[in-house]
C-alpha positions as CSV (number, residue, x, y, z in Angstrom):
1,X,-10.9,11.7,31.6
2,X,-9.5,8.7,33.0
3,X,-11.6,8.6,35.8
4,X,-14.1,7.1,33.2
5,X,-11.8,5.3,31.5
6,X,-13.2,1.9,32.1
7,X,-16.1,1.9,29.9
8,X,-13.7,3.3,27.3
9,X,-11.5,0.0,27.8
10,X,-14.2,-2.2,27.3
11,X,-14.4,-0.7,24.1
12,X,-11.4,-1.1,22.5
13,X,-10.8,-4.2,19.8
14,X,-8.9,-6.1,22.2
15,X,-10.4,-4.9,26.0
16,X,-7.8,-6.6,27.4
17,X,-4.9,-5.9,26.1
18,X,-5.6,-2.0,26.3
19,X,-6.5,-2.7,29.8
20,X,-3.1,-3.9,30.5
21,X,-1.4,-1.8,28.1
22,X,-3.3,1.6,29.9
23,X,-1.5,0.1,33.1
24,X,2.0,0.1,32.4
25,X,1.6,3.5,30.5
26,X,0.2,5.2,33.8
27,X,3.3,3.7,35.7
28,X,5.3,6.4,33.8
29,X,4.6,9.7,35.0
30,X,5.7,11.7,31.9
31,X,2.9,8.9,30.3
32,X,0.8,9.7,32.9
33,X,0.8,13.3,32.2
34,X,0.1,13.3,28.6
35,X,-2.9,10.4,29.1
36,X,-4.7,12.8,31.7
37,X,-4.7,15.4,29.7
38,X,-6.6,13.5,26.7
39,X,-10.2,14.4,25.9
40,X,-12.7,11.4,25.5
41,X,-13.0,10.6,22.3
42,X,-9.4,10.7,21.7
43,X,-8.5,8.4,24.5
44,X,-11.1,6.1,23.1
45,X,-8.6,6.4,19.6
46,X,-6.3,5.9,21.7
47,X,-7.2,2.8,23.4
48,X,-7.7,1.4,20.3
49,X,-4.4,1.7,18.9
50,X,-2.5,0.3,21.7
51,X,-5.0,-2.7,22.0
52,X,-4.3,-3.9,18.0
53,X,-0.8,-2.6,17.6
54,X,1.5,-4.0,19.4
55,X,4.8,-1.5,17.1
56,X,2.7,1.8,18.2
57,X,2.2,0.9,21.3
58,X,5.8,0.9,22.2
59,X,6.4,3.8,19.8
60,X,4.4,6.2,22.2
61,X,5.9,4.3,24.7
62,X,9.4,5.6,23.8
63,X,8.4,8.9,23.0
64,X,5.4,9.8,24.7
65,X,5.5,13.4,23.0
66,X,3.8,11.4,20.2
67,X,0.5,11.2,21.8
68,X,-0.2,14.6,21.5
69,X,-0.5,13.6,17.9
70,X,-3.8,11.8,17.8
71,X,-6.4,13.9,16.8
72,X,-4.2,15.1,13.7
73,X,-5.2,14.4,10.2
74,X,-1.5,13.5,8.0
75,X,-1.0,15.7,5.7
76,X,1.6,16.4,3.2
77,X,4.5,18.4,4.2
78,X,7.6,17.9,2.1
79,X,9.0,21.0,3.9
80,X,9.4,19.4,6.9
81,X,11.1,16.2,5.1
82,X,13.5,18.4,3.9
83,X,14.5,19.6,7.3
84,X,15.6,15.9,8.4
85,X,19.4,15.0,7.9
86,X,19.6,11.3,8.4
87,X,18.1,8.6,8.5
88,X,17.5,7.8,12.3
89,X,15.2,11.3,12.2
90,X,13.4,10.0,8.8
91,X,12.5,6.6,10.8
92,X,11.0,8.7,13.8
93,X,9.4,10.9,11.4
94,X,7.6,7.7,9.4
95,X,6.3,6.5,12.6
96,X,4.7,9.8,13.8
97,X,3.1,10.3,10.3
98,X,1.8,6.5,10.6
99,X,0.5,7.3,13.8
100,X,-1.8,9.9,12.7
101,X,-2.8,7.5,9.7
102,X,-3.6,5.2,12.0
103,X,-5.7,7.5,14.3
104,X,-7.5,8.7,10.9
105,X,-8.4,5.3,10.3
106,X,-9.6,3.7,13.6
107,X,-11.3,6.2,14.2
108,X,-13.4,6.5,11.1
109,X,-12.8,10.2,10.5
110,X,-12.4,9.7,6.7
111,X,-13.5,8.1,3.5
112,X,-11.3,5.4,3.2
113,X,-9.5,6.3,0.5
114,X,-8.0,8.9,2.0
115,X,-6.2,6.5,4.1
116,X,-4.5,4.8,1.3
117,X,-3.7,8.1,-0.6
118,X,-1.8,9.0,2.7
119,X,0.3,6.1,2.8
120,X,0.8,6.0,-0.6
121,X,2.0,10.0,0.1
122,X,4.0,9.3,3.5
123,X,6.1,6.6,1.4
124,X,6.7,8.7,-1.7
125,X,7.6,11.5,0.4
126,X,9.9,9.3,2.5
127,X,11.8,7.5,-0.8
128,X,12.3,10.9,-1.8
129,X,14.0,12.0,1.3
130,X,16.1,9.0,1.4
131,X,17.3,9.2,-2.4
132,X,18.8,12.6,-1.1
133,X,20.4,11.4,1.8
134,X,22.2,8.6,0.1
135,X,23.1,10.4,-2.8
136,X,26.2,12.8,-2.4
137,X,25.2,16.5,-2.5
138,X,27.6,17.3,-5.4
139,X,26.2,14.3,-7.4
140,X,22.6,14.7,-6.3
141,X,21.2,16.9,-9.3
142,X,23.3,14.5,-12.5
143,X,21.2,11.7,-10.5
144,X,17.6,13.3,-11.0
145,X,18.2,14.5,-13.8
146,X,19.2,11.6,-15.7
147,X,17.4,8.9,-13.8
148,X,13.5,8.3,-13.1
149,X,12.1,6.4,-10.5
150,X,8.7,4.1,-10.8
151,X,6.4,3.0,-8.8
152,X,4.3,-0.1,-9.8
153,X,2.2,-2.0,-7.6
154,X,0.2,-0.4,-5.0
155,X,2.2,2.5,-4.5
156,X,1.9,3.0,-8.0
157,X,-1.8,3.2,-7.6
158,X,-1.4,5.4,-4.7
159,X,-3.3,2.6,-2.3
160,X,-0.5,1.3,-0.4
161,X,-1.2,-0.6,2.7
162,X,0.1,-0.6,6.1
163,X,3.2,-2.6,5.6
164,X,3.6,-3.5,2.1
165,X,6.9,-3.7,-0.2
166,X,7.1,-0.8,-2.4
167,X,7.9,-2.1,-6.3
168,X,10.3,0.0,-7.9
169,X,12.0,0.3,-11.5
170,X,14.9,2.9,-12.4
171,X,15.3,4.3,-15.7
172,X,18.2,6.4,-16.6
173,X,18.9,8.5,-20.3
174,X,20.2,7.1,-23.5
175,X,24.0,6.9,-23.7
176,X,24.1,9.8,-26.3
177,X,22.0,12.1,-23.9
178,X,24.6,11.4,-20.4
179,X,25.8,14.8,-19.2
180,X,29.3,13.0,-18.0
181,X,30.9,9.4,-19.2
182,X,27.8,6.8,-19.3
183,X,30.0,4.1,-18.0
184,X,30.8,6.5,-15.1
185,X,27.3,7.5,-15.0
186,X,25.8,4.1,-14.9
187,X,28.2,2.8,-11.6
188,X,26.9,6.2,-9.8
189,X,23.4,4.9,-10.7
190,X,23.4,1.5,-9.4
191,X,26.0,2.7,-6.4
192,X,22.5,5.3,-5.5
193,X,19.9,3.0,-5.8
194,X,22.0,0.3,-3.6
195,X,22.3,2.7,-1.2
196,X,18.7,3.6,-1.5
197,X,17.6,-0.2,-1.1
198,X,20.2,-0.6,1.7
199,X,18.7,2.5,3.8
200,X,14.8,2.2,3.4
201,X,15.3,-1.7,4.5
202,X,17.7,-1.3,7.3
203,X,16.2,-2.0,10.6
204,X,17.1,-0.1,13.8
205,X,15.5,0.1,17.2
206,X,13.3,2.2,15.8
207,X,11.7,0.4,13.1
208,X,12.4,0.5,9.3
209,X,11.0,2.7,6.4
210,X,10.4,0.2,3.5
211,X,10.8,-3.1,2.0
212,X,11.7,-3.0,-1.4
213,X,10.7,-5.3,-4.5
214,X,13.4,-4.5,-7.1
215,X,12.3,-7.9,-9.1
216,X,9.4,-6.2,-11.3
217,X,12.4,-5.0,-13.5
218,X,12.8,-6.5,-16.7
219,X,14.6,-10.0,-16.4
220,X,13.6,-9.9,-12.7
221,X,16.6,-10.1,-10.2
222,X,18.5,-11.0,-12.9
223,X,18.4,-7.9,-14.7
224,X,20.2,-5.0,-14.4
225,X,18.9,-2.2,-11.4
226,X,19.3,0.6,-14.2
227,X,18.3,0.2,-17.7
228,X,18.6,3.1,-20.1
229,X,15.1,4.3,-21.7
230,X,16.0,2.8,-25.3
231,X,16.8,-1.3,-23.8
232,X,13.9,-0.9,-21.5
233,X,11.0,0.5,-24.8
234,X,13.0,-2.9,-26.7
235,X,12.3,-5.1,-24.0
236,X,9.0,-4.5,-23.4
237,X,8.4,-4.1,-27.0
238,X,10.0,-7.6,-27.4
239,X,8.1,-9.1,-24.5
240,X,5.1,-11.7,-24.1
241,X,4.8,-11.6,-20.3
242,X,1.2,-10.5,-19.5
243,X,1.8,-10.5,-15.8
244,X,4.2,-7.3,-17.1
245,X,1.3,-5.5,-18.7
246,X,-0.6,-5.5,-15.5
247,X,2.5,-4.8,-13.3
248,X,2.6,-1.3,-15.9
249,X,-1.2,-0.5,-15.7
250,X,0.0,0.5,-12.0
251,X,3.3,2.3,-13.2
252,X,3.8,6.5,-12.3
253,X,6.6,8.2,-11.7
254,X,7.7,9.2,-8.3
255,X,11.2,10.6,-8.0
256,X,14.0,11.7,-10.5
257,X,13.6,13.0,-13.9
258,X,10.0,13.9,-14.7
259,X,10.7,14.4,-18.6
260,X,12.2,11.2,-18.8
261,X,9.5,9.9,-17.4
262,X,7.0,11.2,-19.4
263,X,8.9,10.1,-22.2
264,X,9.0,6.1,-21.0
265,X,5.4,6.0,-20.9
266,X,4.6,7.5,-23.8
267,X,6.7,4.6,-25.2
268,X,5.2,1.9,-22.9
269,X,1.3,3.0,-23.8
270,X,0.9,1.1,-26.8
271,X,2.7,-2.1,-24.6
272,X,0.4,-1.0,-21.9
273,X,-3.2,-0.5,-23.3
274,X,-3.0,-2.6,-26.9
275,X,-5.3,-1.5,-29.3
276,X,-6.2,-5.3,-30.1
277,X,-5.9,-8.5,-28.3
278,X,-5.1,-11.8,-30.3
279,X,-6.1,-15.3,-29.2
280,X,-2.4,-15.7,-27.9
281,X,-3.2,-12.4,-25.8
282,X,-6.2,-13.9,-24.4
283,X,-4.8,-17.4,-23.5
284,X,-2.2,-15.9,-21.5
285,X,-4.8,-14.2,-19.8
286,X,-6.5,-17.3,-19.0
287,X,-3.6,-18.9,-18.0
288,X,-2.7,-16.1,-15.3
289,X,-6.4,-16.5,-14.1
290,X,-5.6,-20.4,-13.8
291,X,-2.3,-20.0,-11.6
292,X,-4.6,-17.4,-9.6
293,X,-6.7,-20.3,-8.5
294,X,-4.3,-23.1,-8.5
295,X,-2.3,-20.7,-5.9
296,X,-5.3,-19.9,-3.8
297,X,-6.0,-24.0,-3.4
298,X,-2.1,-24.3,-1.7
299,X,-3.7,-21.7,0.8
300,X,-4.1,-22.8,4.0
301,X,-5.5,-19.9,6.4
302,X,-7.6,-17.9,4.0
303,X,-5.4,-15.0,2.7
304,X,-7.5,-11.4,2.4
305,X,-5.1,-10.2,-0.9
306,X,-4.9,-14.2,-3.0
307,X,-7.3,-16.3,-1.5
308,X,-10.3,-16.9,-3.4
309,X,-12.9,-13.7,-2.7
310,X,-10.0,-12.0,-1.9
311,X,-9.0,-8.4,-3.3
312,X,-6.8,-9.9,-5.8
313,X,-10.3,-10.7,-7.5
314,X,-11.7,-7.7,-7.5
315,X,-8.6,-6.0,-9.2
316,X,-8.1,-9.0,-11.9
317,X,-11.4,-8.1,-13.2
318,X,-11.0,-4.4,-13.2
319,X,-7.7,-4.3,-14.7
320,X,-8.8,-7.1,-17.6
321,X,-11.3,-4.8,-18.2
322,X,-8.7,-1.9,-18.5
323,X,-6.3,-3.9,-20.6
324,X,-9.0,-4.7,-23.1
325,X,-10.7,-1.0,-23.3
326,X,-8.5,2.0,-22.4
327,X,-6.6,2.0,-25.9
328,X,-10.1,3.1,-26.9
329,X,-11.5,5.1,-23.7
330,X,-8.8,7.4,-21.6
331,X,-10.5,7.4,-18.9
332,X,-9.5,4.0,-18.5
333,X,-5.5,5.0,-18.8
334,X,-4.9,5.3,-14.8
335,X,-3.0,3.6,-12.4
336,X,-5.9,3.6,-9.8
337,X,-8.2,0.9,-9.3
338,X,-10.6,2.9,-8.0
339,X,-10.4,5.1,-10.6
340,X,-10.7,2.9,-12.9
341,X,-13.8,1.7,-11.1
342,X,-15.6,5.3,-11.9
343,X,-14.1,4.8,-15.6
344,X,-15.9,1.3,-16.0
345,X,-19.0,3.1,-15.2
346,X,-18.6,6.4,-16.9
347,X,-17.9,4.1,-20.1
348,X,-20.8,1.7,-19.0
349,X,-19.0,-1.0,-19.0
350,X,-20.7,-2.1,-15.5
351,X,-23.8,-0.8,-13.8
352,X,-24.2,1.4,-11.1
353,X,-25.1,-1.4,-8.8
354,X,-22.2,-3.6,-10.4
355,X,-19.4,-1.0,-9.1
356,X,-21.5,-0.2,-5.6
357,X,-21.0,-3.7,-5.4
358,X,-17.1,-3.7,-6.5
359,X,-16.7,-0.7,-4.2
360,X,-17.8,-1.8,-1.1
361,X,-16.1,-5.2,-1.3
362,X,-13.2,-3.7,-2.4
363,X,-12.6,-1.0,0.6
364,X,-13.9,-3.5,2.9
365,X,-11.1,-6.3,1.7
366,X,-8.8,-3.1,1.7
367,X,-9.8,-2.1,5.7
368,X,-9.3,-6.0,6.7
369,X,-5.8,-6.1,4.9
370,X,-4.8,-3.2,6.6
371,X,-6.5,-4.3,10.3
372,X,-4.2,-7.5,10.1
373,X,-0.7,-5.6,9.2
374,X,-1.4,-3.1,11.7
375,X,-1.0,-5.6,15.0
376,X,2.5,-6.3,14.4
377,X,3.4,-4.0,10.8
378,X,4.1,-7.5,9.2
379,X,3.5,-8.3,5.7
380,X,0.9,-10.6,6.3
381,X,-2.5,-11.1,4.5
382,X,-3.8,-14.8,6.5
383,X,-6.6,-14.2,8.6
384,X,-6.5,-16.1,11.9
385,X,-8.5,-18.9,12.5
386,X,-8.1,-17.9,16.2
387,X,-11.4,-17.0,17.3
388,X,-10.5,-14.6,19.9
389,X,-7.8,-12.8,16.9
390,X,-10.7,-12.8,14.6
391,X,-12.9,-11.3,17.9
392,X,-10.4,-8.1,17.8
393,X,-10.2,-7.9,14.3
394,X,-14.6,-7.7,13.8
395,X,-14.3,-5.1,17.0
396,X,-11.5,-3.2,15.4
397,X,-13.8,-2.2,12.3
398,X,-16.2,-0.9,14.5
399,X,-17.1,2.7,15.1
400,X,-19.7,2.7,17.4
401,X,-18.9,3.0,20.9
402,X,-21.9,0.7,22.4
403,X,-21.0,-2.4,20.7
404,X,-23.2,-5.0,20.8
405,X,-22.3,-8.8,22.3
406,X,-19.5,-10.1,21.4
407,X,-21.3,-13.1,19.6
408,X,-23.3,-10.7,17.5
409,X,-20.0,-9.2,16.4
410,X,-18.2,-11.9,15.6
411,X,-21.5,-13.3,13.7
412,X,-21.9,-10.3,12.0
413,X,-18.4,-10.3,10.8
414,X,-18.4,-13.6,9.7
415,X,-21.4,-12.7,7.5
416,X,-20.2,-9.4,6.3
417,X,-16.6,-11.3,5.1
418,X,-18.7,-13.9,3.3
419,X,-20.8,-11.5,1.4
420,X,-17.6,-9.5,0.4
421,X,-15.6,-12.8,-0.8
422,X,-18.9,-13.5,-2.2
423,X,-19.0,-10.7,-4.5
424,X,-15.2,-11.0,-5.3
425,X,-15.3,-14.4,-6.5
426,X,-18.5,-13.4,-8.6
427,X,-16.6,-10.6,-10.7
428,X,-13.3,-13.0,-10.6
429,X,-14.9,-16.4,-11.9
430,X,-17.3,-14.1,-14.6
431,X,-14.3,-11.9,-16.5
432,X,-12.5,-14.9,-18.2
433,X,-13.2,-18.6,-19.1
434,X,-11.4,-21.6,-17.0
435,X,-9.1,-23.5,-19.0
436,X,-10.7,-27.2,-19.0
């Protein structure tokens, strides 16, 4: 297929660079060998990838085995995690899963949910693995079972992005319920989870696995990095943070003690979903939706997850909507936003054309995020004033393979982003009042 592969360049996001990119590959004969042997449309995929990201690009580069990958949907396999026995093989194996994330994506094979379910799987599956490895074998099962792991954030709501911190908060038992001295209990605790924070955010040659926010804990960095289940119901019980009440609308359990689990948020639900909202409640609502936009006017490149339009919107005004109505409607009691979405409708809060609308912005907001982490797997939401960055980035959420001019594009991407912030800043600037 590479006798044709011209026309396939020219249609990559960044023509260019995957020309030039293409060209050093085929210098390397083991390279050369696995790019001959690629069908079209996959060597269209794979143009793609190594014309917006620059860290798979010199993955496949180092271990061209990996190529033979695209085409393959991730799925979950913990059986294979469990095969790996250290942490230089849990790396590689992040970075072939991502690549066949990344192949799902670009090449449109999927709803695009699916694509943030499988991150949101691949780094669950991966903390998992790691908690093993760092703990020692004898000492692994006192650890799970008196210890639970949460996920907040957007791993909590299973739509993780490309290259986004994962928010984690340990609970262990009550001293009375320790199977072995709790003081002795407690240093293995926070000895594991350094350990675990230590090995998802080392970085080798080979990349890293996570970045870890540990700071959603209660008293932030401040706090303790294990807090038995009885201080953590009495501080939450005891707090007036709002900012924590949405940080726990995300909250589920990924690793550790299930039953304990279960227990904390059975605890948590009435801090969670209140039953009624005073007007203390909803000033500190308003005040959060203040900072919001005072924080989006310091922005200087327009930022796709804070800036005003931006998907920070679009979740504000589903999860005020949560926090106000799932003590009365279940449905509502999910960590998802777009389950929630479907829950807002089923309950009729909004119309069917107000979540199409939500929807569409949403995902798209969510497709850009991830288009701009992909380049370099930063954590960066800016989008470029650069036209010729903002050029790739329009191409890149393209499917079609005869693409029109590349005016047209970037016009039609420029209106397609302004409908979308549009629509954000709608739903944002309608759920609570401005403080004068």
């Amino acid at each position: 297929m590479l006798s044709d592969h011209d026309s396939l360049v020219q249609a990559a996001p960044d023509p260019q660079t995957a020309a030039l990119r293409l060209e050093r590959m085929l210098e390397d004969g083991s390279l050369r060998k696995k790019l001959m042997g690629l069908p079209g449309d996959i060597l269209r995929d794979f143009l793609a990838i190594i014309s917006i990201s620059n860290f798979l690009f010199h993955y496949m580069c180092r271990h061209p085995e990996t190529i033979d990958l695209l085409g393959t949907k991730y799925k979950s396999n913990r059986k294979s995690l469990a095969k790996i026995m250290n942490l230089d093989e849990l790396r590689l194996y992040k970075y072939r899963e991502l690549l066949k994330i990344t192949w799902m994506d670009l090449s449109g094979t999927c709803e695009y949910r699916e694509i943030l379910t499988a991150l949101s799987d691949l780094a669950v599956g991966i903390m998992e693995r790691t908690l093993q490895l760092c703990a020692r074998p004898d000492d692994l099962e006192i650890i799970c079972d008196s210890m639970t792991v949460m996920a907040l954030g957007k791993l909590g709501a299973c739509e993780l992005n490309y290259s986004s911190d994962i928010d984690l908060i340990f609970v262990t038992v009550n001293p009375e319920d320790s199977l072995m001295d709790y003081q002795v209990l407690q240093g293995l605790l926070i000895e594991t989870v350094r350990s675990l924070n230590r090995a998802l955010e080392e970085k080798t040659a080979e990349g890293f696995l996570y970045r870890v926010d540990l700071k959603l804990r209660p008293w932030g960095g401040s706090g303790p990095l294990v807090m038995a289940i009885d201080d953590t119901e009495h501080y939450y019980a005891a707090s007036s943070e709002p900012w924590e009440r949405f940080a726990w609308l995300r909250a589920r359990a990924i690793a550790g003690s299930e039953s304990l689990a279960v227990d904390l948020l059975s605890r948590l639900k009435p801090f969670i979903f209140m039953r009624s909202l005073g007007s203390d409640d909803l000033q500190h609502f308003v005040e959060i939706k203040d900072d919001m936009s005072k924080a989006r006017r310091r922005q200087g490149h327009w930022n796709v997850k804070v800036g005003q339009g931006g998907i920070r919107d679009i979740e504000f005004f589903i999860q005020m909507l949560q926090l106000v109505n799932a003590s009365q409607h279940d449905i509502l009691q999910t960590t998802s936003t777009l389950t929630a979405l479907q829950g807002l409708r089923s309950c009729n809060f909004i119309t069917p054309i107000e979540q199409h609308e939500l929807y569409s912005s949403y995902i798209y907001l969510r497709r850009l995020e991830n288009r701009l982490q992909m380049f370099e797997e930063n954590q960066t939401h800016d989008l470029p004033d650069d036209p010729v960055r903002r050029l790739t980035l329009a191409r890149s959420l393209l499917h079609n393979s005869e693409l029109p001019d590349n005016d047209h594009i970037l016009n039609d991407f420029e209106d397609d982003l302004i409908a979308h912030q549009s629509i954000a800043a709608k739903y944002f600037n309608r759920i609570l009042p401005m403080q004068g």
